[in-house]
C-alpha positions in Angstrom: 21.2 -4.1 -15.7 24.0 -2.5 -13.5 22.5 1.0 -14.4 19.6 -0.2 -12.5 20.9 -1.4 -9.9 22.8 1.6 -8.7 19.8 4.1 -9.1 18.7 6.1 -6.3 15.5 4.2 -4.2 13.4 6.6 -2.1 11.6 4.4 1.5 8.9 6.9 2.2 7.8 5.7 5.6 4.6 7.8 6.9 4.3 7.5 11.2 1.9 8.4 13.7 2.0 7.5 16.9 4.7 4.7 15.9 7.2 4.8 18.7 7.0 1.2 19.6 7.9 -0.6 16.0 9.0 1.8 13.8 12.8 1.5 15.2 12.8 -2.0 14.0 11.0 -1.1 10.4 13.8 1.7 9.7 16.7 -0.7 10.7 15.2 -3.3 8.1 15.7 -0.5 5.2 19.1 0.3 6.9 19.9 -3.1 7.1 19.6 -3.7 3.3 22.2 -5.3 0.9 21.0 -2.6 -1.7 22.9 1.0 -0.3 21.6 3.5 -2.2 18.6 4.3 -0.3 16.9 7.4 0.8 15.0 7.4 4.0 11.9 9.9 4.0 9.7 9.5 6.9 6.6 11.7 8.0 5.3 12.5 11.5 1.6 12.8 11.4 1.5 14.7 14.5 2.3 12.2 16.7 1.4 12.0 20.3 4.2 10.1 21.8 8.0 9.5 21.4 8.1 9.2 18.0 9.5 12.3 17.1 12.1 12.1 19.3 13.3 8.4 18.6 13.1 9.9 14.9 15.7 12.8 15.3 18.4 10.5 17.3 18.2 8.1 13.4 18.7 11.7 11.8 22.1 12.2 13.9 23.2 8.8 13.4 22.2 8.5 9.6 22.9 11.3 6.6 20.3 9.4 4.0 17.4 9.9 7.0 15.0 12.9 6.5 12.1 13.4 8.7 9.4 16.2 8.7 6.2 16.5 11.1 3.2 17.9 10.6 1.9 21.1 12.4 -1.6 18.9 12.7 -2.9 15.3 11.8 -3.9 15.1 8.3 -4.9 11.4 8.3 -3.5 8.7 6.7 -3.8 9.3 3.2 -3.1 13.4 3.0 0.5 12.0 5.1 1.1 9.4 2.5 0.9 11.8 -0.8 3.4 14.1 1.7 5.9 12.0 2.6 5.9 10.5 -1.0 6.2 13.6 -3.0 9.6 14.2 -1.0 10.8 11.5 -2.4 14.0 12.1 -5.3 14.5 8.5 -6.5 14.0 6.6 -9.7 12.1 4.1 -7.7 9.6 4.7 -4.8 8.7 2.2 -1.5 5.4 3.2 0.5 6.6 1.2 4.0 4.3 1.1 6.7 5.8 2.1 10.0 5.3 -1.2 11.8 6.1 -3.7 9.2 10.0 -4.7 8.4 11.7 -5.7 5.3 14.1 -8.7 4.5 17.6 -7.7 3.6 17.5 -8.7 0.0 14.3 -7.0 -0.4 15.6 -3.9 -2.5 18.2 -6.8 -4.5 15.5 -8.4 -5.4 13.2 -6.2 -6.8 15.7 -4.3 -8.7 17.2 -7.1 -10.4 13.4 -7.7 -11.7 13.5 -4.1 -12.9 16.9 -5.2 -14.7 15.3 -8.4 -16.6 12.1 -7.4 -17.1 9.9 -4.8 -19.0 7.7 -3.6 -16.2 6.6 -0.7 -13.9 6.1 -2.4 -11.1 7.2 -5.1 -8.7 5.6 -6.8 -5.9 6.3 -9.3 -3.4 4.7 -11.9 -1.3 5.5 -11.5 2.4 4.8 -12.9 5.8 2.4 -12.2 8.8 4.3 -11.5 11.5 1.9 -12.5 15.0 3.8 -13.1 18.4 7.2 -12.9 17.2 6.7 -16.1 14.6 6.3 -15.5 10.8 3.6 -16.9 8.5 3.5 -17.1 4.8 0.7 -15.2 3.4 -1.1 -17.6 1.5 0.1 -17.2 -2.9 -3.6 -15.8 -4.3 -1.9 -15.2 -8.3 0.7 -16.9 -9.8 4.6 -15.6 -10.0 4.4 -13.5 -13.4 3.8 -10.3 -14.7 0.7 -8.6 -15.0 -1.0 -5.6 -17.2 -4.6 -5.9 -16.4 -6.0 -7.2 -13.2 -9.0 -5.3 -12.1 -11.2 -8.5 -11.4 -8.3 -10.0 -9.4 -8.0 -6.7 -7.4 -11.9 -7.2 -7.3 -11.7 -10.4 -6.4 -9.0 -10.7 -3.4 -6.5 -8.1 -4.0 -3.2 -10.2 -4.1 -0.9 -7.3 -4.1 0.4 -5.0 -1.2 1.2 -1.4 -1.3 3.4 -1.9 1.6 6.2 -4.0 -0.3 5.5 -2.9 -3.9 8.7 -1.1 -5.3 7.0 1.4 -8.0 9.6 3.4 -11.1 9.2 6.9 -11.4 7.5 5.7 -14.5 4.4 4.3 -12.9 4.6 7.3 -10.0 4.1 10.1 -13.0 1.2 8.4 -14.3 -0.4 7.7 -10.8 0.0 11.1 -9.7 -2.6 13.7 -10.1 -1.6 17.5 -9.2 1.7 15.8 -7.3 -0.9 13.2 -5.5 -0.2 9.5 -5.6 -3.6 9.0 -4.0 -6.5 10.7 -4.8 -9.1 9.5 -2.6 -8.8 10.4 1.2 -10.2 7.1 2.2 -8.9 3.9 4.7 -8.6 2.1 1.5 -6.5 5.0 -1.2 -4.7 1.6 -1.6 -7.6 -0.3 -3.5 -8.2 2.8 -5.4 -4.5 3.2 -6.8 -4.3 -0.6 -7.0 -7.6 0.0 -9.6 -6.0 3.0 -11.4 -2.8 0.9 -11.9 -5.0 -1.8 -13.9 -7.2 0.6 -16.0 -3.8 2.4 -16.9 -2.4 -1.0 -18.2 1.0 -0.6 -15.8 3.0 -3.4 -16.2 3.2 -5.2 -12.4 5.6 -8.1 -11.9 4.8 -10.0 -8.9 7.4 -11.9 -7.1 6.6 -14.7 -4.8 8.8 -14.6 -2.8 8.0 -13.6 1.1 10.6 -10.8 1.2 9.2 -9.1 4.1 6.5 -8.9 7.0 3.3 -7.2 7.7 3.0 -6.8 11.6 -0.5 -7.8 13.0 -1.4 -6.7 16.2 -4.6 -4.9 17.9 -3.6 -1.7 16.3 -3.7 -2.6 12.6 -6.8 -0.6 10.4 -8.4 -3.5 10.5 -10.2 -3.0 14.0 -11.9 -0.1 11.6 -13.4 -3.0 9.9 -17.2 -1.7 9.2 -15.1 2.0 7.9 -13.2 0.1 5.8 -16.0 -2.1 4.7 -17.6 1.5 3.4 -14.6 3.1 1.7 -14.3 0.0 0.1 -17.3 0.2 -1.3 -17.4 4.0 -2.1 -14.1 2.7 -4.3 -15.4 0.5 -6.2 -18.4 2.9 -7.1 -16.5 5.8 -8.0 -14.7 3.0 -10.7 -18.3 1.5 -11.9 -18.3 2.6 -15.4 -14.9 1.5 -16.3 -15.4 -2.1 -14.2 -18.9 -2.6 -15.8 -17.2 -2.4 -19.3 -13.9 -4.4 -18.5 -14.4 -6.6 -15.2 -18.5 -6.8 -15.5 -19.1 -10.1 -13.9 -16.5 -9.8 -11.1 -18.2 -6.0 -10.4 -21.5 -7.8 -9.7 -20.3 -10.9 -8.0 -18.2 -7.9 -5.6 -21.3 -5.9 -4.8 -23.2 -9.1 -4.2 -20.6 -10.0 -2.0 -20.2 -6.8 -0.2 -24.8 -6.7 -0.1 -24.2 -9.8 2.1 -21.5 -8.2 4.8 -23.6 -5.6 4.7 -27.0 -8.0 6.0 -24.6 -9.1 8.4 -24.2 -5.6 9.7 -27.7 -5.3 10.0 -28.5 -8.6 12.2 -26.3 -6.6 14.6 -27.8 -3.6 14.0 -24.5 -1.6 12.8 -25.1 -1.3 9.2 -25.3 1.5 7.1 -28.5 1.9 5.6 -27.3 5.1 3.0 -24.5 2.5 1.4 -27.1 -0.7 1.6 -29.4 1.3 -0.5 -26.6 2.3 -2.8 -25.1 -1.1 -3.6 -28.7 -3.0 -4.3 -29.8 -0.3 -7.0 -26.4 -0.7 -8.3 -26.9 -4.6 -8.5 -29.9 -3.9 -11.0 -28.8 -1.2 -13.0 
């Protein structure tokens, strides 16, 4: 148990454009009861003070590395960056606007310590206005070794506060990328690829940490998202018709009837319409 609890954690924090929260996110990790931490953050070109906010934490902190990059990749070619720099036997994906709780790190390590797994994953709070909300629980405490009709279904776990071994990270990884899919929603495709590879995720809940909303969160990119979603869940069909048949239908059904609500306003796409209603009747 101690062994594990004195290993080397990498925070990969990926930023663009992030100068107003992401002071607050990197004193969360700072602020930790868990010390041996490694701080890798990655500048996505940014167009305002980020950069230089970053280099004063560099000064003030040895375990803070930051790189930028010559040009903006997006978001998902600066995630498979900033976490391939990262040295640890366990890896954190933070999001440069959300903050942890000080026991965060104490808490999922000592999970590591008592149970078999590859992952762990917490609950966590909305934070709107300054107040904090518990996200709703949508899966039990527990651990868990296939879940592709819950991811499916709802998608209870966060990529933001999931602490992932180096175990799970080799496995993910294809040619030194943890996501392979340069798409909003890389997230729902690695959440997929964790269940068909039968990684063990322990899910804590516990609300150990807190996603920021506020009018520049993804989700204002809802109709994008709404297609990368979908171009997921394709690109998984064959596997998800064999293990997670009924939920695959009852998802594309689901996603058919955002998609008629798209077209009463006259903003859907008619390419990935077409798509998802010959896939309901194949």
């Amino acid at each position: 148990m101690f062994g594990k609890m004195s290993k080397l954690v990498s925070v990969c924090i990926p930023v663009y454009n992030g100068e107003k929260y992401i002071g607050e996110t990197i004193q969360s990790v700072l602020d930790q009861n868990y010390t041996n931490i490694e701080i890798l953050i990655q500048d996505n070109a940014s167009t305002d003070g980020t950069w230089k906010l970053l280099q004063e934490y560099v000064r003030n902190y040895s375990n803070v590395s930051i790189q930028c990059n010559p040009r903006n990749y997006g978001m998902a070619t600066n995630w498979n960056i900033v976490t391939s720099r990262a040295q640890g036997e366990y890896l954190l994906l933070l999001s440069a606007d959300d903050t942890l709780d000080a026991e965060f790190l104490t808490r999922c390590l000592k999970m590591f310590a008592e149970c078999d797994t590859d992952i762990v994953t917490t609950n966590h709070y909305y934070l709107r206005n300054g107040k904090r909300d518990p996200r709703p629980q949508l899966v039990p405490a527990g651990e868990y070794a296939y879940f592709a009709h819950l991811v499916l279904k709802n998608n209870p776990f966060s990529i933001n506060f999931t602490l992932f071994s180096r175990n799970a990270i080799h496995q993910l990884s294809h040619n030194g990328n943890l996501f392979r899919r340069r798409l909003l929603t890389c997230d729902y495709d690695l959440w997929l690829r964790v269940s068909f590879y039968r990684l063990r995720v322990c899910y804590l809940n516990e609300c150990l940490a807190s996603y920021r909303m506020h009018s520049d969160n993804l989700s204002r990119q809802a109709k994008r998202m709404l297609r990368h979603t979908g171009l997921v869940i394709l690109s998984h069909k064959k596997r998800l018709k064999e293990s997670a048949n009924i939920a695959y239908r009852m998802t594309i059904l689901r996603f058919l009837y955002r998609y008629m609500r798209l077209v009463l306003k006259r903003e859907y796409d008619p390419r990935m319409f077409r798509t998802l209603w010959c896939e309901l009747w194949r």
